[in-house]
KOLLODO-226323 format. One record per residue (C-alpha): residue in one letter; residue number from 1; x negated, y negated, z. Coordinates in steps of 0.02 Angstrom, whole numbers. Each point is the difference from the previous one (the first is absolute). Example, Ala and Ser with C-alpha at 12.3 -4.5 7.8 and 13.67 -1.06 7.14 Angstrom:
code,pos,x,y,z
A,1,-615,225,390
S,2,-69,-172,-33
//
This chain:
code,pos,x,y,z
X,1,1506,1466,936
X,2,85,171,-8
X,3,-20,140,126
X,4,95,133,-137
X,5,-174,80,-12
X,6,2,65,185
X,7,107,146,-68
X,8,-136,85,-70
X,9,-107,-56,140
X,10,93,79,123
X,11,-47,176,-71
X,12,-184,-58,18
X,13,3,-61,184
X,14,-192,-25,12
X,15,-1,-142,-145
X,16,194,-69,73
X,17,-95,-124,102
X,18,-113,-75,-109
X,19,121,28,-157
X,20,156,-100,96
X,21,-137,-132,34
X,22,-40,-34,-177
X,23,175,3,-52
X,24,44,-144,152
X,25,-171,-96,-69
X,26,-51,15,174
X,27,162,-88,83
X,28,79,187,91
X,29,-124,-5,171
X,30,27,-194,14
X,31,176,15,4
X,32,6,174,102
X,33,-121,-122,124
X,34,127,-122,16
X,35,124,103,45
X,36,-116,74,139
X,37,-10,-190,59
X,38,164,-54,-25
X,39,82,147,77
X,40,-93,121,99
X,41,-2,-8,176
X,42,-44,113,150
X,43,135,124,20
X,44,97,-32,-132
X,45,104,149,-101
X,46,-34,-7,-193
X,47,62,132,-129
X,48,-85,0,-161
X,49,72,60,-158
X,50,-98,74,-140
X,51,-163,-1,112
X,52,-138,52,-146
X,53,-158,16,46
X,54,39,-86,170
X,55,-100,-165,-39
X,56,157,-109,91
X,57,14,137,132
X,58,-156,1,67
X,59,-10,-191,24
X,60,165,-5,82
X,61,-59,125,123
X,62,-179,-89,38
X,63,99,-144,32
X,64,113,103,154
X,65,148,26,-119
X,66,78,205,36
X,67,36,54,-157
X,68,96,130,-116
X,69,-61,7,-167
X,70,76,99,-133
X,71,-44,43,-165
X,72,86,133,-146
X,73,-165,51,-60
X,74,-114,141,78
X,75,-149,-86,-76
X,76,30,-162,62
X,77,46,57,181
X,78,-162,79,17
X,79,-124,-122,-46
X,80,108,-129,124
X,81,-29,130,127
X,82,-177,15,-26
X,83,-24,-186,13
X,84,103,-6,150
X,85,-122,140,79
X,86,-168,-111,-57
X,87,77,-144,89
X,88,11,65,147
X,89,212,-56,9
X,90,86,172,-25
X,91,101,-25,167
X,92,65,-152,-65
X,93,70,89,-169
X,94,122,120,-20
X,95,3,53,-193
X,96,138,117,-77
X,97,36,56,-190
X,98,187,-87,-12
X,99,72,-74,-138
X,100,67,-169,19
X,101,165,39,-32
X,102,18,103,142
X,103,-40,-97,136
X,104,146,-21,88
X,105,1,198,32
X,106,-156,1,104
X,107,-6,-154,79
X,108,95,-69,144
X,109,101,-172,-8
X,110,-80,-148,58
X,111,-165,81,19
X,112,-116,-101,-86
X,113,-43,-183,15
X,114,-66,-15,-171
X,115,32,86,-143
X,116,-139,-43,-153
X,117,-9,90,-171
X,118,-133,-53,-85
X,119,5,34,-220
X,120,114,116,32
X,121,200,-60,-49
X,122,-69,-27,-166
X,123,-23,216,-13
X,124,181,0,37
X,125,180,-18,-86
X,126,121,-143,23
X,127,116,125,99
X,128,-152,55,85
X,129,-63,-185,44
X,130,184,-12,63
X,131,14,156,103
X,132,-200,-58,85
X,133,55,-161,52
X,134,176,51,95
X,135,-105,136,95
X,136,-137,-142,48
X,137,143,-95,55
X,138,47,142,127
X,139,-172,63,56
X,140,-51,-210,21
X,141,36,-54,202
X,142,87,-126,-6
X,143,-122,-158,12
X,144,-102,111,-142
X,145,-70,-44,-166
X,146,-18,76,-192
X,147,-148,-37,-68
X,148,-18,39,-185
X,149,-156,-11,-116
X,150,21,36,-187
X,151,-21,-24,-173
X,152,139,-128,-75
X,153,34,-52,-148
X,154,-66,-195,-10
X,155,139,-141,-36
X,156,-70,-132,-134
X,157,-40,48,-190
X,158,-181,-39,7
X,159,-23,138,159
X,160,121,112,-71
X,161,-87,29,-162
X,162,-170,21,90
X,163,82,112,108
X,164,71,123,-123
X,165,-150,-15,-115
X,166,-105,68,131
X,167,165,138,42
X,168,37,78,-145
X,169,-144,59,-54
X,170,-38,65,171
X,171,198,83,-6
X,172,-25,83,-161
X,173,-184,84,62
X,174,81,28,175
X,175,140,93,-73
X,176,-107,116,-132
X,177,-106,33,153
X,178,148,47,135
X,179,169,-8,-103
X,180,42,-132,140
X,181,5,-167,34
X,182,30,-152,132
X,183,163,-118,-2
X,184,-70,-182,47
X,185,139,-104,118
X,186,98,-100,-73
X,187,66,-154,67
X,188,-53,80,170
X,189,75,-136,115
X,190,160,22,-52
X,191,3,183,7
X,192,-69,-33,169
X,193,173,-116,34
X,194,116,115,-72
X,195,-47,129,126
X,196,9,-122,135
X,197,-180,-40,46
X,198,-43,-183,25
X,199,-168,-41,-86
X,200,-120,-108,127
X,201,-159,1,-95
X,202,-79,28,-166
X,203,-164,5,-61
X,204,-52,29,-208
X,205,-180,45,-71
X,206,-26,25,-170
X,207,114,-114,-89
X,208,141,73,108
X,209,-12,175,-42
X,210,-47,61,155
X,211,104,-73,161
X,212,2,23,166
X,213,167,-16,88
X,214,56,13,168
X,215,190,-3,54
X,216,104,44,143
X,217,133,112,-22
X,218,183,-6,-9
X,219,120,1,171
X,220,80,151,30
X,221,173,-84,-46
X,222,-79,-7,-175
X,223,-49,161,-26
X,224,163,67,-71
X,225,-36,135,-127
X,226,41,-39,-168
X,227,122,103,-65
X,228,-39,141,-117
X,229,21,0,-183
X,230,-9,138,-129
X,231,-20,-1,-200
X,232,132,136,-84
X,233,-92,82,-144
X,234,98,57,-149
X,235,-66,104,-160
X,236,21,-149,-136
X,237,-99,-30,-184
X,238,-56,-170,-25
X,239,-150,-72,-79
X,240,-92,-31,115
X,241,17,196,55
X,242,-57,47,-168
X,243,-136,-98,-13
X,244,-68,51,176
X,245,21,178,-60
X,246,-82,-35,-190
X,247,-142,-73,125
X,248,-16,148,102
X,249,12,138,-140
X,250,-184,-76,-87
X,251,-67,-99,140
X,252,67,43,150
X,253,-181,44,98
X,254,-37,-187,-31
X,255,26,-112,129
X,256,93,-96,65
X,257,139,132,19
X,258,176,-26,-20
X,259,72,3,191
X,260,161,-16,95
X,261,-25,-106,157
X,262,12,118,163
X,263,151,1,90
X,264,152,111,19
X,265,134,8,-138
X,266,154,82,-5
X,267,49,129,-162
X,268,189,11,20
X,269,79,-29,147
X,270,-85,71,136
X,271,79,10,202
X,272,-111,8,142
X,273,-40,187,11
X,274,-32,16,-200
X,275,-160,48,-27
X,276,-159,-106,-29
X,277,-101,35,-166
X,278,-203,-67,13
X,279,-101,-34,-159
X,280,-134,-113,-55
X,281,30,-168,-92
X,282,-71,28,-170
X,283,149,-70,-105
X,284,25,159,-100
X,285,10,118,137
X,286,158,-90,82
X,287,83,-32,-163
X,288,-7,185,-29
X,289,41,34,197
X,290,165,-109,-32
X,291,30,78,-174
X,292,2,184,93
X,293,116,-65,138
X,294,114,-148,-75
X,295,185,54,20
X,296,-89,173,78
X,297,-18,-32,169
X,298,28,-143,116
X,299,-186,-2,95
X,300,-132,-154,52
X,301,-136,-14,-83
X,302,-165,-47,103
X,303,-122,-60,-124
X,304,-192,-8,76
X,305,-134,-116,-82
X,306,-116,131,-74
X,307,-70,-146,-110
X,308,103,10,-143
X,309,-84,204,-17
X,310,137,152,-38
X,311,3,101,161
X,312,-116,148,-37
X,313,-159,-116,-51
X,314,45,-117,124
X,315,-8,119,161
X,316,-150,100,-85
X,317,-71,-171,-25
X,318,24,-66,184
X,319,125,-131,-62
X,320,160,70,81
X,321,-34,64,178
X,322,90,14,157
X,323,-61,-174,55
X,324,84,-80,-161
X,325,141,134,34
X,326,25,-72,190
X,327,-4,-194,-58
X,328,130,41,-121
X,329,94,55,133
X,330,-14,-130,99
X,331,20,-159,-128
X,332,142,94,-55
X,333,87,11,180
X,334,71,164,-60
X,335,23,61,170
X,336,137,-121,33
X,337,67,67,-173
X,338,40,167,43
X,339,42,115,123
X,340,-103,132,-35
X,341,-208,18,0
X,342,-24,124,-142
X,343,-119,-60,-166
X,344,13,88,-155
X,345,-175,-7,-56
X,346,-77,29,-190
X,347,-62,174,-4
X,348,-145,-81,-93
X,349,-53,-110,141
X,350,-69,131,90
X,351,-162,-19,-47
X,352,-31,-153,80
X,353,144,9,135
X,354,5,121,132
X,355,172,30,68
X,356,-38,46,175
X,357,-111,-147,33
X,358,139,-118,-69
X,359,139,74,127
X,360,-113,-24,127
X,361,-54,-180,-39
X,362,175,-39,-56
X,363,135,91,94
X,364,61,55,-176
X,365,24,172,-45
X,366,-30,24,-197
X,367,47,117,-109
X,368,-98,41,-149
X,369,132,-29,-190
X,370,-52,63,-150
X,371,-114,-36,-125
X,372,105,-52,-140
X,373,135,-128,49
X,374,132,68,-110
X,375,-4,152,114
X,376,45,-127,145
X,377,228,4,-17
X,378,-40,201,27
X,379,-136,-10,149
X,380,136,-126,92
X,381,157,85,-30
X,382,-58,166,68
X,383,-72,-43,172
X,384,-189,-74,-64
X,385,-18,192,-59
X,386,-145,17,-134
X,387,9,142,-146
X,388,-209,51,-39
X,389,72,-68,-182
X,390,9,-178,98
X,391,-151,9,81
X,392,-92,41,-164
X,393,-96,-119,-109
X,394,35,17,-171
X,395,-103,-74,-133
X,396,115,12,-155
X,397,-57,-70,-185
X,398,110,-144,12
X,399,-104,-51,172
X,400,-162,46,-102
X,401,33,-122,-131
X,402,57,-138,123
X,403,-157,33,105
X,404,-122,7,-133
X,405,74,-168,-84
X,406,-29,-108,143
X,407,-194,95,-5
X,408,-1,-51,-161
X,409,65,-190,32
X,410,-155,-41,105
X,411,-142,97,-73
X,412,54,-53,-178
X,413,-31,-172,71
X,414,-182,49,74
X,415,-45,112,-155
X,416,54,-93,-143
X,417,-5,-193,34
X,418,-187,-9,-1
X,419,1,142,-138
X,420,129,-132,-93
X,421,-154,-139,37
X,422,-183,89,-34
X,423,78,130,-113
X,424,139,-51,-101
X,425,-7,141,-134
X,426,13,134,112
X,427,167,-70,102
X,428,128,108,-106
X,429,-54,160,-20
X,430,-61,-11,200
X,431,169,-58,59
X,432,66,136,-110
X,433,-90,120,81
X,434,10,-56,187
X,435,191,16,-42
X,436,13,160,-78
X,437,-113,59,139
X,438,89,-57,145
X,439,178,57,-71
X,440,-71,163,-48
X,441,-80,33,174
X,442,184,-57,100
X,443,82,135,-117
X,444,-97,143,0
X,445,-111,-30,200
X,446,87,153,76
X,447,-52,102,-120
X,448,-187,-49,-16
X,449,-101,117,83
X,450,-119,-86,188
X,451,36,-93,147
X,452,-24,-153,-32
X,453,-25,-149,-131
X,454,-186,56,-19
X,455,51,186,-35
X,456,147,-43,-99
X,457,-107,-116,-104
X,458,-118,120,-83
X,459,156,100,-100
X,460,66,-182,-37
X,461,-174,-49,-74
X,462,6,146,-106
X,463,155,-4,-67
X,464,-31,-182,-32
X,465,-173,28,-86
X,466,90,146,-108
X,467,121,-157,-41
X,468,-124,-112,-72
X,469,-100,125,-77
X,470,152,52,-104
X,471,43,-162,-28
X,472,-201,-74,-70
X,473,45,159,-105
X,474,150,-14,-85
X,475,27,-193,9
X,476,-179,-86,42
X,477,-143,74,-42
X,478,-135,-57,64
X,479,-200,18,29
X,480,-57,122,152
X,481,-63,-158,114
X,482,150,-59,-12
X,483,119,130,30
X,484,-140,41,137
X,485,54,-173,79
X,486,190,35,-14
X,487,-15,162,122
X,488,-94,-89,130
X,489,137,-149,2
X,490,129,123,-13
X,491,-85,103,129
X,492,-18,-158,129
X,493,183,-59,-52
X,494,69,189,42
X,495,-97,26,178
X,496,66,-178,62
X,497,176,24,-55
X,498,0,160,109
X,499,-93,-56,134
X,500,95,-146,16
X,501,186,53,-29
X,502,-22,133,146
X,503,13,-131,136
X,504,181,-27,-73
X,505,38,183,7
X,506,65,106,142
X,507,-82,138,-102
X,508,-165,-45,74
X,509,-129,-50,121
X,510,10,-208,8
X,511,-117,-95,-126
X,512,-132,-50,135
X,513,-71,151,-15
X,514,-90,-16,-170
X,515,-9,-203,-2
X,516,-188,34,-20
X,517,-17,106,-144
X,518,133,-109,-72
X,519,-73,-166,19
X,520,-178,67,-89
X,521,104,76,-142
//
């Protein structure tokens, strides 16, 4: 069994149901039954995290439970409160869009008998998982109890192998789908223990890869915070480093991404009231963060899981968001960090991050950097003041070429390896031309006259038709059907270069806009 499919059906709420029930081979609703049995009685308060489409919910509430229900996703939320409304039960449920993560903020202590999370702690982060379970512990009465359903990984060879035969296939389409993915538990019982809980029952379906637990949670005397710990970065060259950046130069739009795991870092030697830097946690962006800033400034560095995506596509892209933003903050304990509440916030996030709505879900006041990190030592030093030159994105050749190489990585790959197959004779002078293409677009794309990659494709196509006529006439002649079959493959070539390198330019409109006429050419 694996559940990492449920990513992609949580944007399609009306199959989640029957989808999660395929993936479980049937064994969710028996197991969400038994905790109706085993638990539920008249009365009783129950939280549950990461609600969906309320399936859980509603039973707890037929069976007399009051509950809270919670759920990140709009989607989700809605068709739970629809089912809620068709069983009659919607005095019995209170739903609310809340990230786990930030439960302790909006609940009261010892205000819920039951706390049960159901496929959910596999969504989050090790930190994240962490930062849950010491808020259930709090918001838990005291004679309360955790219940946790999930997808872990099996012990034994034999139902390990079935397990991730079934997984990784289901990973890799997940991931193409969503550019996301699930974390299975790991030796859940003993992450259970370290946080204090005692375990007092499990049950396994599915050659233990999908358990039921239920634990009690620690005594207040065991609650003690652990204490908080923080990575220094420094600007260094190794290997590895150059590897990860030969990676990302040709491939770096294939997943999975190089990240940084979230947290807060220190670049220098930051106090209390220095100021706190936010970016995503694609590897190259806070390599080149720390390269602007190493022996520049003494600042924290609050990196957010955008999903291994640089911070423009990731907030365009839904990937970094205020949600992610606030459970960064929270994992990170920053708050007991520094005296201050002030974010400095990637100019570039703003299209998926909207300041005011973060201050008011956060208590943080932001401030919006620049959009070039270098630009950063400046911005600090005098007073978070922005020049228009730092608020201005530049699109340089050097950042052409860069951009259009890591086009050219992944394409290559989809153009030429079944060219290299069915059409062997034709993989030189085609890779020849997709290069010589591609380069000569990132040079000269300011220049070319229209909007966008469609426009800018039909002055491409004819200097590139010019190009091979000159060429069948000086070097390789050849007869008219042929050369007739050359302009149309140079013509299809030039229209999906430019159509496709303008969702890597800041020049123009994003790529989704022609995906159409692209895929037909």
């Amino acid at each position: 069994m694996a559940t990492v499919f449920m990513k992609w059906l949580e944007r399609n709420p009306q199959m989640y149901n029957r989808g999660i029930g395929l993936l479980t081979l049937g064994r969710l609703s028996p197991l969400w039954d038994q905790v109706t049995t085993d638990f539920i009685r008249p009365g009783i308060r129950v939280l549950e995290l990461g609600c969906g489409t309320g399936g859980l919910a509603c039973r707890m509430a037929t069976a007399g439970a009051e509950v809270s229900a919670i759920d990140v996703a709009p989607g989700m939320l809605a068709s739970a409160m629809n089912a809620a409304r068709e069983a009659g039960i919607t005095d019995r449920i209170q739903f609310k869009r809340l990230d786990a993560t930030q439960i302790r903020d909006h609940f009261q202590e010892g205000s819920f008998d039951l706390i049960v999370t159901s496929l959910m702690l596999s969504e989050l982060t090790v930190e994240e998982r962490a930062l849950v379970l010491r808020a259930c512990a709090t918001l838990l009465a005291a004679d309360g109890r955790l219940v946790l359903l999930d997808e872990v990984v099996p012990t034994g060879i034999l139902n390990r192998w079935r397990y991730y035969l079934v997984r990784v296939p289901l990973k890799i389409a997940t991931w193409l789908l969503t550019r996301t993915t699930t974390r299975p538990l790991r030796e859940a019982q003993a992450f259970l223990e370290q946080h204090g809980y005692k375990l007092e029952k499990t049950t396994s379906y599915l050659g233990g890869s999908l358990c039921l637990f239920s634990a009690t949670p620690p005594s207040s005397s065991l609650q003690a915070r652990l204490p908080i710990q923080h990575e220094r970065r420094r600007h260094k060259v190794t290997l590895k480093t150059l590897l990860i950046d030969l990676w990302a130069l040709f491939f770096r739009i294939i997943p999975p991404y190089p990240k940084v795991k979230q947290g807060l870092y220190s670049i220098g030697r930051p106090m209390p009231d220095s100021p706190v830097l936010v970016t995503g946690n694609f590897d190259l962006s806070v390599r080149r963060v720390v390269k602007a800033l190493d022996e520049k400034l003494n600042v924290w560095l609050l990196v957010v899981d955008s999903a291994g995506i640089n911070v423009w596509c990731a907030a365009g892209g839904g990937f970094l968001t205020i949600d992610k933003i606030q459970s960064a903050l929270h994992t990170s304990r920053l708050e007991e960090v520094v005296q201050h509440r002030e974010l400095v916030l990637p100019q570039l996030s703003a299209v998926g991050v909207v300041g005011v709505e973060l201050r008011e879900r956060t208590g943080w006041s932001y401030h919006w950097g620049p959009v070039r990190a270098e630009d950063i030592p400046e911005y600090v030093e005098s007073g978070f003041q922005k020049t228009d030159a730092m608020r201005l994105v530049r699109f340089p050749i050097l950042d052409r070429l860069e951009m259009v190489s890591g086009t050219l990585g992944f394409y290559g790959l989809l153009l030429l390896v079944p060219i290299a197959i069915f059409w062997r004779s034709l993989l030189l002078p085609i890779a020849i031309a997709m290069i010589a293409l591609s380069y000569f677009y990132a040079m000269m794309i300011p220049w070319l006259p229209g909007r966008d990659g469609l426009a800018k494709s039909v002055p491409l196509t004819a200097i590139a038709i010019l190009g091979v006529i000159v060429h069948s006439i000086l070097w390789d002649p050849v007869p008219s059907g042929e050369m007739f079959n050359r302009v149309m493959g140079i013509t299809a070539l030039s229209v999906f270069i430019a159509g496709e390198f303008q969702g890597m330019s800041p020049l123009m409109r994003g790529e989704q806009a022609n995906w159409v006429p692209e895929a037909l050419i």
